[in-house]
N, CA and C atoms as a LAMMPS dump frame, in Angstrom:
ITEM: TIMESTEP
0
ITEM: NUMBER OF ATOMS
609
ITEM: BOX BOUNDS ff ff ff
-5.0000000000000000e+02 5.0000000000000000e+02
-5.0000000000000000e+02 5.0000000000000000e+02
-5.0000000000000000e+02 5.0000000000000000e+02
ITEM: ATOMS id mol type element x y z
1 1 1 N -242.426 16.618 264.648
2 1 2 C -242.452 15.165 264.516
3 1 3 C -242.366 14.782 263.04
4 2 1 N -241.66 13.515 263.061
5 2 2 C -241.91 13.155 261.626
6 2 3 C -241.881 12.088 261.725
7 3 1 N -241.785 10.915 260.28
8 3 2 C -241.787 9.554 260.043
9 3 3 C -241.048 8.678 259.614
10 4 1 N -240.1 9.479 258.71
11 4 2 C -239.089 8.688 258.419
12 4 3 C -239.486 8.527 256.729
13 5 1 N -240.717 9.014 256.47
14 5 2 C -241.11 8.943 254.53
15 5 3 C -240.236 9.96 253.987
16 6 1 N -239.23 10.027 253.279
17 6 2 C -238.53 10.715 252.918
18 6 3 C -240.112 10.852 251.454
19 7 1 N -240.257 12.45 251.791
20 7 2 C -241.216 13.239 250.243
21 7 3 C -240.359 14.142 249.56
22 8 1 N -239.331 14.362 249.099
23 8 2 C -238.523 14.701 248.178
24 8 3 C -237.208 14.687 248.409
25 9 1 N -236.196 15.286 247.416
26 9 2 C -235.207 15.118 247.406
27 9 3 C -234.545 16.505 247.015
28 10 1 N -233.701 17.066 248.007
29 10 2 C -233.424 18.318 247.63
30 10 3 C -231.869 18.773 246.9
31 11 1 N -231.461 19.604 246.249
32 11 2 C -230.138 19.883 246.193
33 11 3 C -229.279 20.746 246.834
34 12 1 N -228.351 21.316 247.421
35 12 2 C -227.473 21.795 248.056
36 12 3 C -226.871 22.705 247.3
37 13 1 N -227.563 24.238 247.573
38 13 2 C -227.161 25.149 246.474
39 13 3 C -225.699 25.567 247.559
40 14 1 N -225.856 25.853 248.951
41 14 2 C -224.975 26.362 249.644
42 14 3 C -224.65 26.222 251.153
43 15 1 N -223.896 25.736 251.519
44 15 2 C -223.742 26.278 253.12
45 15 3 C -222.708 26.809 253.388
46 16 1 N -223.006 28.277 254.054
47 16 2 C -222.012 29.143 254.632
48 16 3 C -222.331 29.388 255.84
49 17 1 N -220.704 30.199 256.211
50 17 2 C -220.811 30.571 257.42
51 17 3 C -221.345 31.622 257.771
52 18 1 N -222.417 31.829 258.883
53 18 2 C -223.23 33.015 259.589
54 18 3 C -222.319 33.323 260.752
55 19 1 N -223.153 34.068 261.828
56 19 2 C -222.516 34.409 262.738
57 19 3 C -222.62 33.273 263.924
58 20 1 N -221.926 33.394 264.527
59 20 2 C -222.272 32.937 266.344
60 20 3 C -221.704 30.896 265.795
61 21 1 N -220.895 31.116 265.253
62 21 2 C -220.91 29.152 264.73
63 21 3 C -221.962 28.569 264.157
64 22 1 N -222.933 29.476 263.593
65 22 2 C -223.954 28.771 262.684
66 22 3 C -223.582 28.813 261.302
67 23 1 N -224.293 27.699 260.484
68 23 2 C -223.821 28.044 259.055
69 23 3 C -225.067 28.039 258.781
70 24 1 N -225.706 28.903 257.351
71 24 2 C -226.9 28.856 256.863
72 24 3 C -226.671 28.131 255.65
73 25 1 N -227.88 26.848 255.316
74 25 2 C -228.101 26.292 254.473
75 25 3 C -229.243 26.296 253.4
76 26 1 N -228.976 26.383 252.052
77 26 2 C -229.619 26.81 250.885
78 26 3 C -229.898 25.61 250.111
79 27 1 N -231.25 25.36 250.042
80 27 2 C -231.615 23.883 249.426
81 27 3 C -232.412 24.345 248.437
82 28 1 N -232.563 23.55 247.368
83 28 2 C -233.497 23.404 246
84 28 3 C -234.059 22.279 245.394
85 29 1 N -235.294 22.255 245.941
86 29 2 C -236.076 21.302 245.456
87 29 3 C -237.096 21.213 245.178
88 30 1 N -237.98 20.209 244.432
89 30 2 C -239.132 20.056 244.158
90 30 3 C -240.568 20.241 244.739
91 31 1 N -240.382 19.901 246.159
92 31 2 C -240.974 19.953 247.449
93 31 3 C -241.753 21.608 247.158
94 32 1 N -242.727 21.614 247.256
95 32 2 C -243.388 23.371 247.313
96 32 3 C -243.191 23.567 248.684
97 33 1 N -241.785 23.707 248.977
98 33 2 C -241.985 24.319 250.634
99 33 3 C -242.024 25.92 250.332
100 34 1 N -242.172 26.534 249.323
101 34 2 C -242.781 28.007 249.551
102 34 3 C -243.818 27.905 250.057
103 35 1 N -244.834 26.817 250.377
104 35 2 C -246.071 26.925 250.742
105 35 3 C -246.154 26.628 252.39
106 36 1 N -244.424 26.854 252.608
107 36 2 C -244.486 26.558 254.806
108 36 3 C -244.02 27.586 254.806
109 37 1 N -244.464 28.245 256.176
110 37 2 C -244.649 29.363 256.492
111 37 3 C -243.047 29.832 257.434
112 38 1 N -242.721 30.72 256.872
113 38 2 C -240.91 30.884 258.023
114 38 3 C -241.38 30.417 258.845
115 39 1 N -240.445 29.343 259.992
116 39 2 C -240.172 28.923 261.035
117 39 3 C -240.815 27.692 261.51
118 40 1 N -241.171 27.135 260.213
119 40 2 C -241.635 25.664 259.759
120 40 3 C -240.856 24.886 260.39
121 41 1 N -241.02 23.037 260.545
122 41 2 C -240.147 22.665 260.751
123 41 3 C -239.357 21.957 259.488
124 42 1 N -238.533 21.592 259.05
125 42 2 C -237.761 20.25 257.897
126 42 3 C -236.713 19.262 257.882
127 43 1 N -236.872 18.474 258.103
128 43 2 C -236.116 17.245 258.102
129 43 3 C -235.238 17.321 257.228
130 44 1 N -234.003 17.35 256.909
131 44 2 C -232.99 17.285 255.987
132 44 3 C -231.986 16.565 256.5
133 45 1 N -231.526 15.024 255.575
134 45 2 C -231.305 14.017 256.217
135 45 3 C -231.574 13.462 257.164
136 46 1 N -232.736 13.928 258.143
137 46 2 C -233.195 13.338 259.327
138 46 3 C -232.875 14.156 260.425
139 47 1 N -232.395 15.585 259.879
140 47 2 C -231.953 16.619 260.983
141 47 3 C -233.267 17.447 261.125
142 48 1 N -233.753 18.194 261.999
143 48 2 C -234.85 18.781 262.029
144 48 3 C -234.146 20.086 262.056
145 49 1 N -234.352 21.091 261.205
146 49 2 C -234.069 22.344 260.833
147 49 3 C -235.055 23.099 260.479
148 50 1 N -234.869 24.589 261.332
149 50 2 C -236.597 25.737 260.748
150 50 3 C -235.796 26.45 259.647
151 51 1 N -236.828 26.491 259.056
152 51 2 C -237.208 27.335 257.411
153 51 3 C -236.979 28.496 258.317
154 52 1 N -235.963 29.27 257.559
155 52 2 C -236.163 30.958 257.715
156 52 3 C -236.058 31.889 256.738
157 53 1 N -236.28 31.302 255.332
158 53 2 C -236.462 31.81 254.104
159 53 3 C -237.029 30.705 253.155
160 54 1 N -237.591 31.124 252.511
161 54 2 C -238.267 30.08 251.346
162 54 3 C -238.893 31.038 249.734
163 55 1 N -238.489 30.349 249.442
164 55 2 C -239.031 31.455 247.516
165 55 3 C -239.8 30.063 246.897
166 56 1 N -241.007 30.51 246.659
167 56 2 C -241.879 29.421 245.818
168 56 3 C -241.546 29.376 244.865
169 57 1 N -241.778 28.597 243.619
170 57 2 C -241.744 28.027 242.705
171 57 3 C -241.215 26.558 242.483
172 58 1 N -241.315 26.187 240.951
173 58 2 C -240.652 24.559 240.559
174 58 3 C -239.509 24.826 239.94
175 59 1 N -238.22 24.529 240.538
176 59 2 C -238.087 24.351 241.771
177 59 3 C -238.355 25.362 243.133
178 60 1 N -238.424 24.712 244.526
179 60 2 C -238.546 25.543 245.755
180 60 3 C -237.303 25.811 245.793
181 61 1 N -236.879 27.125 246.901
182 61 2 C -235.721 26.914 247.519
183 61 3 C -235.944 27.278 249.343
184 62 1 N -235.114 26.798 249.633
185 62 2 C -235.876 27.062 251.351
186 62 3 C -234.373 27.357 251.884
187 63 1 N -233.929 28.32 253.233
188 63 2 C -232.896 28.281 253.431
189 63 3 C -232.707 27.928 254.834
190 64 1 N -232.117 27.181 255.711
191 64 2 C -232.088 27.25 257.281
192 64 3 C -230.561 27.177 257.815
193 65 1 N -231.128 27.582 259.267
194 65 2 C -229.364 27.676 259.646
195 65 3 C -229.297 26.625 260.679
196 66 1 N -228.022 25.956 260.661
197 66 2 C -227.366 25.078 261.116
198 66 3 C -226.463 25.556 261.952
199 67 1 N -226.904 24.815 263.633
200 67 2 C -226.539 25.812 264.5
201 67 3 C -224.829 24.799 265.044
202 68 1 N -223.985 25.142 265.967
203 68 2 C -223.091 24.415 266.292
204 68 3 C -223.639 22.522 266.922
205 69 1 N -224.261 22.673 267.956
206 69 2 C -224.77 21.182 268.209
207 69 3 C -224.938 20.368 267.023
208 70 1 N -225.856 21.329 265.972
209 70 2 C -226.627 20.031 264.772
210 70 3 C -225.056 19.75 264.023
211 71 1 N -224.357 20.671 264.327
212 71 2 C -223.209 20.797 262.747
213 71 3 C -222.008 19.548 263.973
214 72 1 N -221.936 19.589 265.239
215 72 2 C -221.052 18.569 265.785
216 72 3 C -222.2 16.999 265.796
217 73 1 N -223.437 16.793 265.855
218 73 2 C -223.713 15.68 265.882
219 73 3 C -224.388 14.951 264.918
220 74 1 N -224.21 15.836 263.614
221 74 2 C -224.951 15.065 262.275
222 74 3 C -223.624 15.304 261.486
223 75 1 N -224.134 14.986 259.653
224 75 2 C -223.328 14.987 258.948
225 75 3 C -223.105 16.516 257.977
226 76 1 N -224.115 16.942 258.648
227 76 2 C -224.604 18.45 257.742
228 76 3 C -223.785 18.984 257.697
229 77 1 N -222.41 19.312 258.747
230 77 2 C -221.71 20.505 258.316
231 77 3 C -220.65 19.771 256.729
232 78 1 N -221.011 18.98 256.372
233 78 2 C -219.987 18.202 255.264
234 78 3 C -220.523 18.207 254.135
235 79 1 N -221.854 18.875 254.509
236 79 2 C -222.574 19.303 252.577
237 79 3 C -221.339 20.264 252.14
238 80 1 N -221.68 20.221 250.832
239 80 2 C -221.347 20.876 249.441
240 80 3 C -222.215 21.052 248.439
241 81 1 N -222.027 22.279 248.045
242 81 2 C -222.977 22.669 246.782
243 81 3 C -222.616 21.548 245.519
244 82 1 N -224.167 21.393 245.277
245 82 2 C -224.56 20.063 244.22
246 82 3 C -224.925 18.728 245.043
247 83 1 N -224.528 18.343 246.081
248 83 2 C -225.254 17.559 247.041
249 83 3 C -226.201 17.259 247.269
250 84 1 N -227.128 15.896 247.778
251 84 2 C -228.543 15.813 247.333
252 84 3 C -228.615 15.471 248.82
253 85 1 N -229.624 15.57 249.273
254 85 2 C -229.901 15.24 250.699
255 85 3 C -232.076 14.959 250.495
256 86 1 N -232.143 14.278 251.667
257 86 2 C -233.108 13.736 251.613
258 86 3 C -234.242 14.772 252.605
259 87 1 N -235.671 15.096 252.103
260 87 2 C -236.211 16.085 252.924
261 87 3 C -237.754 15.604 253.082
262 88 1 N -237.783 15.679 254.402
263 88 2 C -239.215 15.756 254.644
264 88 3 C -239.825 16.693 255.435
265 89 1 N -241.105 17.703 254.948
266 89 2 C -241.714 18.231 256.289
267 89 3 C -242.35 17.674 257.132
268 90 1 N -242.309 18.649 258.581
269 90 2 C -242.986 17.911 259.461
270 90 3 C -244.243 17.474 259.38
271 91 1 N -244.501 16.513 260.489
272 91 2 C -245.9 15.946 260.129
273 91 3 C -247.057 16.204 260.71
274 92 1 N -248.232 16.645 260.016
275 92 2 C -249.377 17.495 260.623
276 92 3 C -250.491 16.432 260.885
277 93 1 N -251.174 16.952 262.122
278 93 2 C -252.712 16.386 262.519
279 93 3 C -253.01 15.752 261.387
280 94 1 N -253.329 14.448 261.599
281 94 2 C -254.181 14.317 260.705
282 94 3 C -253.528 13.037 259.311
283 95 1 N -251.915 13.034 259.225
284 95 2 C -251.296 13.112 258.251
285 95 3 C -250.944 11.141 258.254
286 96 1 N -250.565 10.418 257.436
287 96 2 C -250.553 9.243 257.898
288 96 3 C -249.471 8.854 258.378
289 97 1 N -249.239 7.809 259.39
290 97 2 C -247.716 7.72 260.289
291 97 3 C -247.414 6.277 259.125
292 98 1 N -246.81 6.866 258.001
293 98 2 C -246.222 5.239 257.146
294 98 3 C -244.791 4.827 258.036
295 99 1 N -244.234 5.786 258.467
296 99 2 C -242.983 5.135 258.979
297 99 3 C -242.896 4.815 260.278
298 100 1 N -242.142 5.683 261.097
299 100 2 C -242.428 5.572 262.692
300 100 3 C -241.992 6.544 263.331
301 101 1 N -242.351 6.61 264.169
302 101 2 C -242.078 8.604 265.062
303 101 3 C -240.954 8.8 265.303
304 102 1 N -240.423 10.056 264.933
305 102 2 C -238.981 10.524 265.204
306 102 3 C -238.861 11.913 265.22
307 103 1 N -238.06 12.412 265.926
308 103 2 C -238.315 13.464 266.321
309 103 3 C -237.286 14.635 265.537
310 104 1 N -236.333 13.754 264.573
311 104 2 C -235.275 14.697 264.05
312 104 3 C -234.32 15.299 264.912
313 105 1 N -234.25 14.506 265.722
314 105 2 C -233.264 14.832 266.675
315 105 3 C -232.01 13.956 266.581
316 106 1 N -230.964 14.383 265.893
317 106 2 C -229.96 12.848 265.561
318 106 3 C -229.149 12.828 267.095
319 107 1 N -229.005 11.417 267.203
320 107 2 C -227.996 10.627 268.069
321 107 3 C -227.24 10.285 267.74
322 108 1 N -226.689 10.799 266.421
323 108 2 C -225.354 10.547 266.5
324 108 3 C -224.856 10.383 264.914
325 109 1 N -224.024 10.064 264.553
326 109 2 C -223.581 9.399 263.041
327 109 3 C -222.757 8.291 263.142
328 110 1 N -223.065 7.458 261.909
329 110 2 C -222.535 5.805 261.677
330 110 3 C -221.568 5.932 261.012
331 111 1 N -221.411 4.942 260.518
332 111 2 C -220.574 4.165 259.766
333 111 3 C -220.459 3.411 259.189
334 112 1 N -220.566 3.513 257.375
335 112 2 C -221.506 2.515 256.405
336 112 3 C -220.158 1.174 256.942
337 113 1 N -220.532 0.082 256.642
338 113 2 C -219.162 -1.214 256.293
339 113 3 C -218.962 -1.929 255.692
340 114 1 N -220.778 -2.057 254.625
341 114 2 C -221.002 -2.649 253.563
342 114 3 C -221.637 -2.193 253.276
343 115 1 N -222.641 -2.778 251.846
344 115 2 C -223.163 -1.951 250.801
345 115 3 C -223.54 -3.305 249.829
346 116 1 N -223.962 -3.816 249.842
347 116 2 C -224.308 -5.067 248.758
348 116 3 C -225.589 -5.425 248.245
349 117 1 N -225.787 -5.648 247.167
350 117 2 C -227.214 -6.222 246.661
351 117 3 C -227.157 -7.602 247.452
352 118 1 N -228.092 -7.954 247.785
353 118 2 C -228.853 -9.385 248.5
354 118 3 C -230.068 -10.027 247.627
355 119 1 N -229.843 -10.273 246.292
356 119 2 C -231.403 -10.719 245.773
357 119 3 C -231.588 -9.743 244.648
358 120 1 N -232.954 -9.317 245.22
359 120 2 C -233.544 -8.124 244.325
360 120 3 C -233.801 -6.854 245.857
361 121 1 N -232.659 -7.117 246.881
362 121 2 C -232.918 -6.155 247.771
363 121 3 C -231.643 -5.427 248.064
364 122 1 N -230.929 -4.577 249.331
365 122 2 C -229.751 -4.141 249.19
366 122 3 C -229.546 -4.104 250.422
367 123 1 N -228.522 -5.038 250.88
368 123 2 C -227.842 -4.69 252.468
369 123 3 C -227.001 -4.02 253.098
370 124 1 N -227.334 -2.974 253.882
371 124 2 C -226.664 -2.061 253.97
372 124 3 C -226.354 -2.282 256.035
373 125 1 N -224.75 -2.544 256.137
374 125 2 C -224.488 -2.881 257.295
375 125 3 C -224.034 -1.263 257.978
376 126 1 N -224.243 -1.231 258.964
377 126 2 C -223.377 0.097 259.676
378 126 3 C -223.294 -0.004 261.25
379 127 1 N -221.955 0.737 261.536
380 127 2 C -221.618 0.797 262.614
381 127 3 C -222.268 2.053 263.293
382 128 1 N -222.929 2.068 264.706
383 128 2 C -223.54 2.907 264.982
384 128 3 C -222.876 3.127 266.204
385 129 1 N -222.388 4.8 266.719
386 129 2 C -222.022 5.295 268.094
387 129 3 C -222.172 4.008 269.249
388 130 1 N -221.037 3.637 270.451
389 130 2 C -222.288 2.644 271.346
390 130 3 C -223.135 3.265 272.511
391 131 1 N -223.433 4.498 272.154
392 131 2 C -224.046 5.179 272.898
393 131 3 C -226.068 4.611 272.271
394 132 1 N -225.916 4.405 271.538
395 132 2 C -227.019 3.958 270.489
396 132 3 C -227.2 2.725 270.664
397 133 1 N -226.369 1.735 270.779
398 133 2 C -226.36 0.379 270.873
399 133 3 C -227.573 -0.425 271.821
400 134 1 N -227.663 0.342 272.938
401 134 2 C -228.689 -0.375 273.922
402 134 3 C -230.117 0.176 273.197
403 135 1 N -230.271 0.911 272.097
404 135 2 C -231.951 1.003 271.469
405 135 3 C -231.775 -0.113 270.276
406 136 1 N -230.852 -0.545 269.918
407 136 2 C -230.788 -1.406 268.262
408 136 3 C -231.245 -2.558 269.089
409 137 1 N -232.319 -3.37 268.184
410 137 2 C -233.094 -4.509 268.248
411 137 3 C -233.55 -5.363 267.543
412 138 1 N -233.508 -6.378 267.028
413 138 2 C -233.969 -7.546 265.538
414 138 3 C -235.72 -7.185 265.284
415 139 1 N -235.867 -6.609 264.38
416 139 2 C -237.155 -5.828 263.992
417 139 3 C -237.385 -4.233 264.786
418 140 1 N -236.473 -3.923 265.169
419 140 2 C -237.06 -2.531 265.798
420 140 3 C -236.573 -1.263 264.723
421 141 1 N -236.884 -0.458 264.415
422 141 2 C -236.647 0.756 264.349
423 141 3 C -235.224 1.24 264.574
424 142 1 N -235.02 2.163 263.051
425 142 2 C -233.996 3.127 262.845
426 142 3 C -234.204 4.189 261.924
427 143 1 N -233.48 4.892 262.153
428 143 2 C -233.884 6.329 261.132
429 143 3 C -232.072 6.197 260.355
430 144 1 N -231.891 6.415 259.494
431 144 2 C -230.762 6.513 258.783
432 144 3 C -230.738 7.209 257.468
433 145 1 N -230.368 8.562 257.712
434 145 2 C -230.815 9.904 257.054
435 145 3 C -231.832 9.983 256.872
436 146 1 N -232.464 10.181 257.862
437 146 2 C -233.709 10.387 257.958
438 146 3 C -234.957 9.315 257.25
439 147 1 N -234.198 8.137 256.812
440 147 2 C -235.216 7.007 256.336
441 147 3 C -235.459 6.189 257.21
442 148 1 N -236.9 6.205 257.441
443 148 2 C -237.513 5.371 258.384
444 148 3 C -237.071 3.299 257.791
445 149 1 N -236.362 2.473 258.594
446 149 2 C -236.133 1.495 258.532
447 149 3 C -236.358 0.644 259.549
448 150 1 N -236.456 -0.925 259.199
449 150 2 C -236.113 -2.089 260.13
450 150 3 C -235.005 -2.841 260.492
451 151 1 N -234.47 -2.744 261.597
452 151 2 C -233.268 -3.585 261.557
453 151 3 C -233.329 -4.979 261.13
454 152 1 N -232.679 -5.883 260.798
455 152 2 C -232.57 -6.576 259.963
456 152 3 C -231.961 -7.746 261.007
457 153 1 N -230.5 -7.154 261.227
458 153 2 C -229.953 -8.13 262.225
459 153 3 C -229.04 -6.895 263.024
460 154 1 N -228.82 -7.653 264.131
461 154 2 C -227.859 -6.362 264.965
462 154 3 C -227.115 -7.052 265.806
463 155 1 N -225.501 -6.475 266.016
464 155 2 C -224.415 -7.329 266.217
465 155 3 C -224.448 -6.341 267.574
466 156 1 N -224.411 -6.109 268.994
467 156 2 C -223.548 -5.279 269.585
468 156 3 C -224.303 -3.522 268.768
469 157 1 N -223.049 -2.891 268.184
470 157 2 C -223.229 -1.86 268.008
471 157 3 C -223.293 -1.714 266.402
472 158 1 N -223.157 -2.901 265.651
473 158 2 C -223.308 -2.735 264.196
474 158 3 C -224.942 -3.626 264.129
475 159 1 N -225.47 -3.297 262.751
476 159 2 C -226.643 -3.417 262.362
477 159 3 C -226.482 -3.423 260.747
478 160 1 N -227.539 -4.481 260.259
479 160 2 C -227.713 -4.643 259.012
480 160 3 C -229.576 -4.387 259.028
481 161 1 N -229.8 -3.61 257.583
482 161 2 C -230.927 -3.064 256.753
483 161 3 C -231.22 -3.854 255.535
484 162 1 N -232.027 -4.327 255.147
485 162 2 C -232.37 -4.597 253.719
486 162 3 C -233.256 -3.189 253.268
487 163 1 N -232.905 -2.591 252.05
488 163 2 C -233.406 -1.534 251.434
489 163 3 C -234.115 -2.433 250.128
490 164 1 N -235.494 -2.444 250.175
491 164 2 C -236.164 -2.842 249.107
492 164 3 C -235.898 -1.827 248.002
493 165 1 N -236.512 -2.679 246.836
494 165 2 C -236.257 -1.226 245.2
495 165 3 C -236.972 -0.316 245.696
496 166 1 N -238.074 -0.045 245.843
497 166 2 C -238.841 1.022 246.059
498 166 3 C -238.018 2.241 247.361
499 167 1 N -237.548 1.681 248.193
500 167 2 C -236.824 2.354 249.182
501 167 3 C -235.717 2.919 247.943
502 168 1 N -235.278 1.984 247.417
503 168 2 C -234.17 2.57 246.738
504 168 3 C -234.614 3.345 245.662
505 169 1 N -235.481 3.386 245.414
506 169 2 C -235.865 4.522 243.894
507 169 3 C -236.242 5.8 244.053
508 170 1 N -236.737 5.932 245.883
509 170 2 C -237.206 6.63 245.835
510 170 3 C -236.071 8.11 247.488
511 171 1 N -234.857 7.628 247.562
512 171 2 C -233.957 7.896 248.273
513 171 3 C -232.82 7.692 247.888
514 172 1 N -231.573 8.178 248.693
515 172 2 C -230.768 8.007 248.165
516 172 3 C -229.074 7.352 249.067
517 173 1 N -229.961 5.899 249.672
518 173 2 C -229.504 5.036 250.342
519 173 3 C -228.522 4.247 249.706
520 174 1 N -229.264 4.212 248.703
521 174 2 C -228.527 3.281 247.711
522 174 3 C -227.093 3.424 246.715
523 175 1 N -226.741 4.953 247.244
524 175 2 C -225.437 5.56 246.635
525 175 3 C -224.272 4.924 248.021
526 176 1 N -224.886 4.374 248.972
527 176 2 C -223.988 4.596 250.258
528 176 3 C -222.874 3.788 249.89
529 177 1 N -221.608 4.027 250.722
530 177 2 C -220.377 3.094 250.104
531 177 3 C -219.612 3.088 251.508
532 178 1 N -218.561 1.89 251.377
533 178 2 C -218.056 1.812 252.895
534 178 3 C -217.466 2.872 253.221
535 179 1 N -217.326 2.897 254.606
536 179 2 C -216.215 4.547 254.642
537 179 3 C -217.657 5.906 255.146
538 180 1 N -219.053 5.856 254.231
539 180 2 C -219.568 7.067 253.899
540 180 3 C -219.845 7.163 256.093
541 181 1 N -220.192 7.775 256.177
542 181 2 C -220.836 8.553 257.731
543 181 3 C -222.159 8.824 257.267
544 182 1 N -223.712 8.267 258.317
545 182 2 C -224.36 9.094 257.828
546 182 3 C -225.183 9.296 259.678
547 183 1 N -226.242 9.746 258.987
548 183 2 C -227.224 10.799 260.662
549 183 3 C -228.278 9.326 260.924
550 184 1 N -228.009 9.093 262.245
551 184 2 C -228.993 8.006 262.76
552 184 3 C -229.91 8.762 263.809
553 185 1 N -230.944 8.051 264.172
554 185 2 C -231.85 8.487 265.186
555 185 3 C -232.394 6.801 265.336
556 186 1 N -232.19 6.69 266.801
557 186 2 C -232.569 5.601 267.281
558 186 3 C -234.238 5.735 267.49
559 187 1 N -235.174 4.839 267.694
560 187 2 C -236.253 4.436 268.115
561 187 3 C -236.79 5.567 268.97
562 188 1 N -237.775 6.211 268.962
563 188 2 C -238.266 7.087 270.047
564 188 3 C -238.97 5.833 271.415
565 189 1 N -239.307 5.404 271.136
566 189 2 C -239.931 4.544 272.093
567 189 3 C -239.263 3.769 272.659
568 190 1 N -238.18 3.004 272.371
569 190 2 C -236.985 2.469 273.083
570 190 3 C -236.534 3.339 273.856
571 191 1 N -236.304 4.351 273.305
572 191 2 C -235.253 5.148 274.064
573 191 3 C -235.9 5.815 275.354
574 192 1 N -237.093 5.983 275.029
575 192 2 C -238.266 6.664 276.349
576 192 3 C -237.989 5.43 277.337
577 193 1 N -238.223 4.057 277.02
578 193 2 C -238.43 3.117 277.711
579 193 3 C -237.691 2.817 278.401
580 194 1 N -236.377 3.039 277.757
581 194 2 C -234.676 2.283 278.347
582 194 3 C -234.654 3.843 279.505
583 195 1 N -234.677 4.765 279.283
584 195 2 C -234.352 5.76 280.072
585 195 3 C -235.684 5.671 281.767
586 196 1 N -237.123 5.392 281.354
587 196 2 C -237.869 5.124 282.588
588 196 3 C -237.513 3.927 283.221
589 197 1 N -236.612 3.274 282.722
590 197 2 C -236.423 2.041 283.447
591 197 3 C -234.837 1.963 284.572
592 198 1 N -234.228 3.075 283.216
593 198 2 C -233.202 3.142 284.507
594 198 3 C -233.073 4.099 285.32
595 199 1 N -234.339 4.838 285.708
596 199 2 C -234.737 5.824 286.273
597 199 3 C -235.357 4.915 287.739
598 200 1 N -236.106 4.001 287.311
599 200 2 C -237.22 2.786 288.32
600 200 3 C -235.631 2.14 289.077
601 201 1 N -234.625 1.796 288.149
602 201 2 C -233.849 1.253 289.003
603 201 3 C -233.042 2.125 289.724
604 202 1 N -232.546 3.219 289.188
605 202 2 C -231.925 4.164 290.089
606 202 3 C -232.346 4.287 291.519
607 203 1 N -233.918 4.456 291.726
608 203 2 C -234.335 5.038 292.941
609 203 3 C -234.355 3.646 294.329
């Protein structure tokens, strides 16, 4: 489980190809994930990936493999070394929920369409799969690389974000440009809800 608090920011030393259609990925960052134990979980862009190597120090490096599903329904197989991606570990007993529950399970990838300062804030519009469309809601919940957000306004299958400074200082939302693709995860609780309901009507 996680929240959507993006706690560091990693770099993209490598992704290659392994066996069986997996690629293994080599990150470096600040984050002391030498201190998670192989087969941890980590959020990278909002993908949930296990640690199966890690070397401590400042910087960490942690390595995981990226299996065919994650590499057809996120943006991961399109890293490149020097790439920054956004990382959080999972979240333990105990830990505070600042964002909102998500499971790192992406539904899919968008489609930035704007990108504009609004004020002293930044609006960031995107087109989302319409497989996604029936969870988008005016104040509900989105994950968009893995940053826990509020929808703002929502058209159908597009949606607008305001990214405050602090969102922006501390992620890297704020590089987005039209054209970019990134990893969404709809609402866990919508999506539980919309699915028991058309389960009640099915029968």
């Amino acid at each position: 489980m996680f929240t959507g608090i993006v706690e560091g920011i990693g770099k993209v030393e490598s992704l290659r190809a392994a066996t069986g259609g997996v690629r293994r990925l080599t990150v470096k960052t600040d984050l002391e994930v030498g201190k998670l134990p192989v087969g941890a979980s980590i959020a990278v862009n909002g993908a949930c990936l296990t640690i199966v190597a890690r070397r401590s120090g400042r910087p960490s490096t942690f390595q995981a493999d990226v299996g065919p599903e994650t590499l057809s329904c996120t943006t991961l197989g399109t890293l490149t070394a020097g790439g920054r991606v956004h990382l959080e570990p999972a979240l333990r007993l105990g830990d505070p929920m600042g964002g909102h529950m998500m499971s790192g399970h992406v539904d899919g990838t968008g489609r930035v369409e704007s990108a504009a300062k609004q004020g002293g804030a930044f609006a960031l519009r995107v087109t989302a799969p319409e497989e996604i469309s029936p969870y988008l809601f005016q104040k509900g919940s989105i994950a968009i690389n893995g940053v826990s957000l509020t929808l703002n306004q929502v058209a159908g299958a597009t949606f607008e974000v305001l990214l405050i400074p602090h969102t922006l200082a501390v992620t890297l939302l704020g590089e987005l440009r039209p054209g970019d693709r990134v990893n969404l995860e709809a609402d866990m609780i919508a999506k539980q809800v919309a699915r028991f309901i058309e389960r009640t009507h099915a029968r």
